[in-house]
N, C-alpha and C positions, 0 to 999 in steps of 0.2 A: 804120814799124817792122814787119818782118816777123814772125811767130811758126810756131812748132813745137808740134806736140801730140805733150805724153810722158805716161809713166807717172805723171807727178807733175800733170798738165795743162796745159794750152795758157799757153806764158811765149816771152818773145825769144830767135830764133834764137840770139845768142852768147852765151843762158846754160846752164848746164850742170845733168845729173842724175845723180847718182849714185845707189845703194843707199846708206843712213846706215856700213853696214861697211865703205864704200871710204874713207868723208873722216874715219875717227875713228883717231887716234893710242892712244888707249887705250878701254874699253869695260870697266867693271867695277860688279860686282855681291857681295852676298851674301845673296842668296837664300834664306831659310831659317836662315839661322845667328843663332844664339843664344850668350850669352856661357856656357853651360850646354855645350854642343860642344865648347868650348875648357875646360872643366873651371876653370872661373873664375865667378863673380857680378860684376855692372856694376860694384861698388867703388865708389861715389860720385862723386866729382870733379867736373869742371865741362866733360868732353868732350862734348858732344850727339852721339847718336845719332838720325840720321838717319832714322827709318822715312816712309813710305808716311802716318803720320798727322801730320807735322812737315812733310813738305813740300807745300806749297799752289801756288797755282797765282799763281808771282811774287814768291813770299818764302817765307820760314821759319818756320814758327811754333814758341817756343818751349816751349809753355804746354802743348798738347794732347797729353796720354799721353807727356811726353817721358822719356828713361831720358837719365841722366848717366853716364858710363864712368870708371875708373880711367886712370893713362897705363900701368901693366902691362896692359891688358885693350887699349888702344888700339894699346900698340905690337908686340903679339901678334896681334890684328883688322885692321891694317891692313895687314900685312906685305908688300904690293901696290905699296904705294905711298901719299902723304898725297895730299886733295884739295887744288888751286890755285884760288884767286882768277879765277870763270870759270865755272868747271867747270858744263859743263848737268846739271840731274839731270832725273828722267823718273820718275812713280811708276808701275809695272805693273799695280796692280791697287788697288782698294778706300781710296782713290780712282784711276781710270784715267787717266792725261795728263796730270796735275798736272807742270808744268814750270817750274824757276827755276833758278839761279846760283848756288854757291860768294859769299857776298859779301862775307868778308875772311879772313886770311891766319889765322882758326884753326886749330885741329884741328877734325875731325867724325870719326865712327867711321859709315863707311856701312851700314845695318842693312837691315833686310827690305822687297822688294817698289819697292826703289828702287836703279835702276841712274842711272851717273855715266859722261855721256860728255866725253870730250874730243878737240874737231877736229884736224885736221892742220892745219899751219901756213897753207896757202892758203883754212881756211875760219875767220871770224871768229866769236869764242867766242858773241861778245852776238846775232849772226846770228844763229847756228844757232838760241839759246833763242828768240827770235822767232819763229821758221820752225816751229817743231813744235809752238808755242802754236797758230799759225795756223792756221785753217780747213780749209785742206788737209791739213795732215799730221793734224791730230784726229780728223778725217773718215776718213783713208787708215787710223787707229788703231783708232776701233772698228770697222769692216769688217772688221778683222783679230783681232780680239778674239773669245776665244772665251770661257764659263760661261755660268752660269744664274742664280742668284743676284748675284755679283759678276764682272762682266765683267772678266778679264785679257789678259796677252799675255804667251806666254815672250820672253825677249833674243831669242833668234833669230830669232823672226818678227819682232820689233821691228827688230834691225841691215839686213832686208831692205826698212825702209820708203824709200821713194823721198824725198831730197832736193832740190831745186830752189836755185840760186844763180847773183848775178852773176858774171862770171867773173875779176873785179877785187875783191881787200879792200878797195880806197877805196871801190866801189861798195855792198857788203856792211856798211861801218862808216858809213857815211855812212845808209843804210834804217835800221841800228842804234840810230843818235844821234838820226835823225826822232822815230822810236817811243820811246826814250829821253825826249825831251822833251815826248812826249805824256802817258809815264806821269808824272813830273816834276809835270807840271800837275795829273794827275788826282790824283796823293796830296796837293798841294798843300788842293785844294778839298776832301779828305777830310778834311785833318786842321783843316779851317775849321771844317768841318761841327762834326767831333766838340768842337770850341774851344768854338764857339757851343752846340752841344744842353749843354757841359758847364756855359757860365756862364748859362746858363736853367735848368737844376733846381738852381743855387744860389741864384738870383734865385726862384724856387719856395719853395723852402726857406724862405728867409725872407720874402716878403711872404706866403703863404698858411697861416703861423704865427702873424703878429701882430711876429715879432722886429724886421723894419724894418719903419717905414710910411712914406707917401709922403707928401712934401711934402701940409700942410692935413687931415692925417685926425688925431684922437687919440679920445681914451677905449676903454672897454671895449668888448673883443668880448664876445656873448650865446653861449648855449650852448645848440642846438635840436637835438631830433631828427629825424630825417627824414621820420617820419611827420608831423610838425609843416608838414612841406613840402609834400607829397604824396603817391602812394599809385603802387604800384606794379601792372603788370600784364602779361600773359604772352605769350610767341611764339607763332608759327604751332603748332596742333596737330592731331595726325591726316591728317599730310603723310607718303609716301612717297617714296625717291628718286625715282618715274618723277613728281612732284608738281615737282617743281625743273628748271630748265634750259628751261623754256618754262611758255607760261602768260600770261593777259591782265595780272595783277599783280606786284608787283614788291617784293625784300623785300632787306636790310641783312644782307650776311653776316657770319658769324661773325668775318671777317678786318678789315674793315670796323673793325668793333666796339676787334678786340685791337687796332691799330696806330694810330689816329688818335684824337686827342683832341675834334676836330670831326669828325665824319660828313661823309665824302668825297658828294657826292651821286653821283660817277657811275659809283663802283663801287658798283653794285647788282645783283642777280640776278631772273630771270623765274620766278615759281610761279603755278600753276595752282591759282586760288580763287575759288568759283563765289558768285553775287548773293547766297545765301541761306543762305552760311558764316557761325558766328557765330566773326568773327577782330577782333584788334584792329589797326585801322590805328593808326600812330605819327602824329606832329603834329609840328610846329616848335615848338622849346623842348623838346621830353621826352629822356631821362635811357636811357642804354642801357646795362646790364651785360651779362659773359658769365655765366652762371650753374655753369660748369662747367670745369674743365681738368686736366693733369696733372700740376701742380705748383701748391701754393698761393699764391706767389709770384704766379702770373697769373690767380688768381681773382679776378673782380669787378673787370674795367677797363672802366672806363665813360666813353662818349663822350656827348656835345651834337650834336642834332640843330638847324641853324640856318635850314634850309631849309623850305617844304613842298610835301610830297610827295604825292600823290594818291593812294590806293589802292596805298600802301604798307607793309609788316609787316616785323615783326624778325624773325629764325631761328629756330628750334626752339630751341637750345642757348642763348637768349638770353633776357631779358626789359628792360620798359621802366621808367619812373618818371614818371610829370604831374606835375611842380607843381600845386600849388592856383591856380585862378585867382587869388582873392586875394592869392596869396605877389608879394612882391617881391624876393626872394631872385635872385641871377642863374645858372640853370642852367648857363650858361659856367663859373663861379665854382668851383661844384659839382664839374664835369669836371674841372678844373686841380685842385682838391685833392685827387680821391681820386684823383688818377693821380699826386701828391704822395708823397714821401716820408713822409710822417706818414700819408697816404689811406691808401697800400699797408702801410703797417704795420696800417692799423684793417682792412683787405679781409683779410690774412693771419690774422691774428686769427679771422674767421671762416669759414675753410675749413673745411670737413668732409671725414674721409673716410681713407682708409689708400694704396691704387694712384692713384683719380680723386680730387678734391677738388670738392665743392658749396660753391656757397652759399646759404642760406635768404636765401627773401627778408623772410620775420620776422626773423632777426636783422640782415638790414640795415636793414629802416625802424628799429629800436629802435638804432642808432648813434647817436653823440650828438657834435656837431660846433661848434666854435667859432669861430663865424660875423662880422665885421663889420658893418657896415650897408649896406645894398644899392648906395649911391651909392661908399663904399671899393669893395666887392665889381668894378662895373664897371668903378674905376678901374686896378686889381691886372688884371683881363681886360684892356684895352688894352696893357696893356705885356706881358703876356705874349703875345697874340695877335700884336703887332708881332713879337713876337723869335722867334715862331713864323714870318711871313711874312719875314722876312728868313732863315730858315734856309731854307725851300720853293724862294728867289730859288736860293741856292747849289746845293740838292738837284736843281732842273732843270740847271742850267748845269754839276751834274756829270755828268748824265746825259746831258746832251748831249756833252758833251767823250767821257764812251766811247762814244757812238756815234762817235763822229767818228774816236778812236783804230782803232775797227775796222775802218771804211772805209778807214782808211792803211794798216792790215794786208792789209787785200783788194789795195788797188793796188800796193803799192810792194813784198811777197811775191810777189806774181805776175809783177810787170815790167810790170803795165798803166800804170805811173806811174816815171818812172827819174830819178834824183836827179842820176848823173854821166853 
């Protein structure tokens, strides 16, 4: 296969490059306009307006700052013409490059910072939205982008951006339906994902309540306080940022912390903490909160630490919890409920605060929590931990699948890889 270097970059001699203003039948925008211009209010209804904050990158969102329009407002707004089942849209600015589809035969009322192209009949609709997702043309986008705060791009500079295509629709619909069936796969495994994490915090819900028990457990749960358990103690202190990013020791960030229920061991960071700091290293088995954030909602999420770790510390913005030696309580157990729905309502409870939210860690030892017997406790962890690696099984194999969706973008946008 021989190739060509264009403005669009090196693709097969018989494919072709236009500027985006040569292959588009129509190109429409509204820019700035408000239904306040047209001496009108949105009027309610159930028309969605289209802005800059609704369209994502591959679908729609309905939910985010969306305005609903009247049909007098839409058939006054759109006097252009409707959009068609197809139709690329493009966001200009805040966000930049957000690119999807028209994706059925309603009405939309095209609103600000999001222009709507539509190809001429020799370039295929679900192509083009491909092509300007694509690496290349994203790339060709903010190089052309100009601000400072929120990087845009007028229409104009945009209809000058360089196209790349086969020079056949079979060839164009066929790259199409590849990537089609890649996304296909990928919302498949998402909406597994989301199936699964849904019936695990229902499965939460009621065994880390008491409401169902499991096959061979009955009687009464105890009701203990935390301090009953053990005893809490603090992050790294007297650290500067030039203290983080290197360093002979190593410590559990804040991220760490908020997103896993078990302490990932290999996301961890390098800080610099000399022989004769008095710091506290963490242990296998101890109990990690955040002690801090912007909404009370994520105060006080606490992971399980299962591994151990040598000459390693929690963040500044964090603190730990020991069990008692003594205790036979299962610090897994522990993690799973206050990341519970009933946890996060007891953590909520004790936020402090107006802008930031604390949490005392006197008011969290004095929690008081209704507990099982150590051998239920383990057995409630097995089946969540299972339903947990079963989710991790999908969570990689999604992650794989978009890599893989991108590398088909790479090859088969470019002509490195040709279907017909």
């Amino acid at each position: 296969m021989t190739l060509q270097q264009t403005e669009a970059g090196q693709i097969p001699n018989d494919w072709c490059v236009r500027p985006l203003k040569n292959i588009l039948a129509l190109c429409m925008d509204y820019r700035g306009r408000t239904p306040k211009k047209l001496g009108m209010e949105w009027g309610g209804g159930e028309i969605l307006a289209l802005s800059a904050n609704n369209v994502q990158m591959g679908t729609i969102d309905r939910t985010k700052e969306a305005y609903f329009g009247s049909v007098p407002l839409y058939e006054r707004w759109m006097s252009r013409g409707d959009c068609e089942v197809g139709d690329v849209l493009i966001t200009t600015e805040a966000p930049l490059g957000n690119v999807t589809q028209i994706p059925d035969s309603s009405r939309y009322i095209l609103s600000q910072r999001v222009v709507l192209l539509r190809p001429c009949s020799f370039i295929a609709k679900d192509y083009l939205a491909y092509y300007m997702a694509g690496e290349r043309f994203q790339s060709s986008l903010s190089r052309c982008a100009s601000g400072t705060t929120a990087k845009g791009i007028q229409r104009t500079q945009l209809e000058l951006l360089q196209v790349a295509y086969p020079p056949t629709l079979a060839e164009q619909e066929a790259i199409a339906e590849a990537l089609s069936d890649a996304d296909a796969w990928i919302e498949s495994l998402e909406a597994l994902v989301a199936k699964k994490r849904a019936v695990k915090q229902a499965v939460m819900q009621q065994l880390l309540t008491g409401r169902t028990r499991l096959p061979g457990f009955e009687g009464e749960w105890e009701t203990k306080r935390l301090s009953q358990l053990g005893a809490t103690y603090g992050g790294l202190t007297g650290k500067t940022k030039g203290h983080f990013g290197d360093g002979n020791a190593r410590y559990i960030p804040f991220m760490n912390i908020m997103e896993n229920v078990i302490i990932d061991p290999e996301d961890l960071g390098l800080v610099d903490v000399e022989a004769n700091e008095s710091q506290n290293q963490v242990a296998s088995g101890d109990l990690f909160f955040n002690g801090s954030s912007e909404t009370p909602e994520e105060v006080g999420m606490c992971s399980f630490l299962e591994e151990e770790l040598s000459n390693t510390y929690v963040n500044s913005f964090c603190f730990g919890f020991r069990l008692h030696p003594s205790i036979e309580e299962d610090g897994r157990f522990l993690a799973y409920y206050l990341r519970s729905s009933a946890g996060r309502e007891l953590m909520r409870s004790l936020a402090q605060g107006a802008t930031r939210y604390n949490l005392s860690k006197k008011s969290l030892v004095a929690l008081e929590l209704r507990l099982p017997q150590p051998l239920e406790q383990r057995a409630i962890v097995t089946v969540l931990s299972d339903m947990d690696a079963e989710v991790s099984v999908i969570t990689t194999k999604l992650a794989k699948s978009r890599q893989i969706k991108q590398g088909m973008m790479q090859e088969l946008l470019t002509g490195k890889t040709r279907l017909v």
